[in-house]
C-alpha positions, 0 to 999 in steps of 0.5 A: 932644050936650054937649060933650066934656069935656076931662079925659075927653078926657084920660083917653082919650086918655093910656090909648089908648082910642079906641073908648071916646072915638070910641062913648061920649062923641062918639056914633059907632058901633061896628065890626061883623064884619070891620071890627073886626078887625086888618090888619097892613101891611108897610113898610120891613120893620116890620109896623104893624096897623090896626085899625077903632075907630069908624065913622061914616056910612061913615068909620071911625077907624083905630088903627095899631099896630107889631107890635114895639116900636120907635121912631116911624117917621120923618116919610115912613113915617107919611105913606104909612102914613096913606094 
């Protein structure tokens, strides 16, 4: 695989299109099924949904996205949203 170019890098990551980047430019594999669709968790009375972008030999990238628009979670949320 060549390497990953850093300007493509760039445009993905600046429009959030992870699937694009993880699937077309560094070879990982689509979500299928269930795995593609979103699961909201609840913490601290905001809902964050975690959906499935790419996979690969059994590990998957997952995007997290709050349900309403707010401010960054501080510090301790996104660290137990992490695990």
């Amino acid at each position: 695989m060549p390497p990953l170019d850093r300007a493509v890098l760039h445009d993905h990551l600046a429009a959030l299109r992870f699937s694009e980047l993880f699937t077309q430019d560094m070879g990982w594999d689509w979500p299928a099924g269930a795995n593609a669709n979103p699961f909201p968790i609840t913490m601290e009375g905001r809902v964050f949904e975690f959906r499935t972008v790419a996979h690969k030999r059994g590990v998957g990238v997952l995007h997290c996205m709050p349900r309403d628009p707010g401010p960054l979670p501080p510090p301790s949320l996104r660290g137990r949203l992490e695990r």
